[in-house]
C-alpha positions, -999 to +999 in steps of 0.1 A: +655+481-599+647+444-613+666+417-596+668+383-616+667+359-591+660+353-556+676+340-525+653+342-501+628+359-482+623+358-442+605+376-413+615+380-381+612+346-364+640+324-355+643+302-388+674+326-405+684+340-368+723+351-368+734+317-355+707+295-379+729+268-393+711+278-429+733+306-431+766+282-435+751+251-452+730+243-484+701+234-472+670+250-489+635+257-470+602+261-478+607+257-517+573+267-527+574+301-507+596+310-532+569+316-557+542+333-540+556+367-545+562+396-517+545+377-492+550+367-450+562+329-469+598+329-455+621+307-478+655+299-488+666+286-518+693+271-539+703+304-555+718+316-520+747+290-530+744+283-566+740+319-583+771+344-591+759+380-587+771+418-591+743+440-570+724+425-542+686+436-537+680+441-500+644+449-492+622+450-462+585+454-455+572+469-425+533+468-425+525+473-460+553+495-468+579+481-493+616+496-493+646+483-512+683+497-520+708+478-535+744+467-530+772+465-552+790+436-544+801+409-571+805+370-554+800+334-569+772+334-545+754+351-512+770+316-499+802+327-506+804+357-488+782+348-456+790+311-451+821+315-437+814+345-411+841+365-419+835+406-422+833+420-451+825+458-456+800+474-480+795+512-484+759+523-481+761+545-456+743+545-424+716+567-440+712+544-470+706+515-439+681+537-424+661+541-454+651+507-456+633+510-422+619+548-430+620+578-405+611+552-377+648+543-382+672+547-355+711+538-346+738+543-322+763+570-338+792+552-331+809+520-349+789+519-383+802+483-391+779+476-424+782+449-445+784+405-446+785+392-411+786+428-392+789+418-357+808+436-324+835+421-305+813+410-277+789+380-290+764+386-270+759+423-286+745+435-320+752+416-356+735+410-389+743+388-416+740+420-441+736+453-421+749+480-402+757+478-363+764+505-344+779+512-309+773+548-280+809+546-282+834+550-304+842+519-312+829+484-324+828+460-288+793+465-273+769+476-300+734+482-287+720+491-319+715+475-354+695+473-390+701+443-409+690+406-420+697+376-402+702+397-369+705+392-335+718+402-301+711+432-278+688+444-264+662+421-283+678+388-297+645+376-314+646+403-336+660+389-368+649+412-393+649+450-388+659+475-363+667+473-327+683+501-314+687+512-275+709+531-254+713+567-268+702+560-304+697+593-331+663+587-333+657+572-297+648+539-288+632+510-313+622+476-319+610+475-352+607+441-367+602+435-408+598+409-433+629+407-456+638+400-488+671+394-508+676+390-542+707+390-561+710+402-598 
């Protein structure tokens, strides 16, 4: 898979957190990280708003593992289809999700809300700009579980990239935190 161009890259810190104001405004960061390769530089840069696409690379590293998997989703920008916070559903799979984590992955069975701005009814309770949440229950309120970018919530809110997943996940309990990268093509 060769993506053209790149959005950004970010670890798990607070920078690109769920509520970050740099998921709804223009303003870049850390310019030069973007050229330093697959590296712990986070960055964000004028291609999240300024750069039409038709796949989305979504990657993360874990240690010195690499995994990516990409999504088929055509937009004017990344911008366009996070900015405004409103859902909207991809199709990977919650399998596909997992992979990007590896057999360390684990997720409630219930809910499975993937895609742009995946969040539960409650606020306080699992989201992710791009991901998967998922829920004990069958249904999408209090999510306790979730693998994504620009993430947050329940059970560990500082958690921004990766997988957090408690209270009767498949693969029991995790906080797995990753550096991740998203490039569109």
């Amino acid at each position: 898979m060769i993506c053209q161009y790149l959005s950004f890259f970010f670890s798990c810190q607070a920078t690109f957190h769920y509520n970050s104001g740099y998921w709804n405004n223009k303003t870049e960061y850390n310019l030069p990280g973007g050229e330093t390769g697959f590296d712990s530089q986070e960055t964000m840069l004028p291609t999240y708003w300024n750069t039409s696409f038709l796949k989305i690379c979504i990657g993360m590293r874990i240690g010195q593992k690499m995994k990516f998997t990409v999504v088929n989703k055509q937009a004017n920008s990344l911008f366009s289809v996070i900015a405004d916070g409103q859902y909207r559903a991809t199709s990977l799979g919650r399998n596909t999700w997992k992979t990007l984590i590896g057999p360390d992955a684990s997720l409630q069975l219930g809910c499975n809300k993937e895609g742009f701005n995946a969040a539960c009814t409650y606020s306080s309770y699992s989201k992710a700009r791009i991901g998967i949440v998922g829920n004990e229950q069958n249904d999408c309120t209090t999510c306790d579980s979730r693998i994504g970018f620009g993430s947050g919530g329940n059970s560990d809110d500082s958690n921004t990239c990766g997988n957090v997943a408690f209270v009767i996940p498949d693969n029991g309990d995790k906080n797995i935190k990753a550096m991740g990268y998203i490039l569109v093509q």
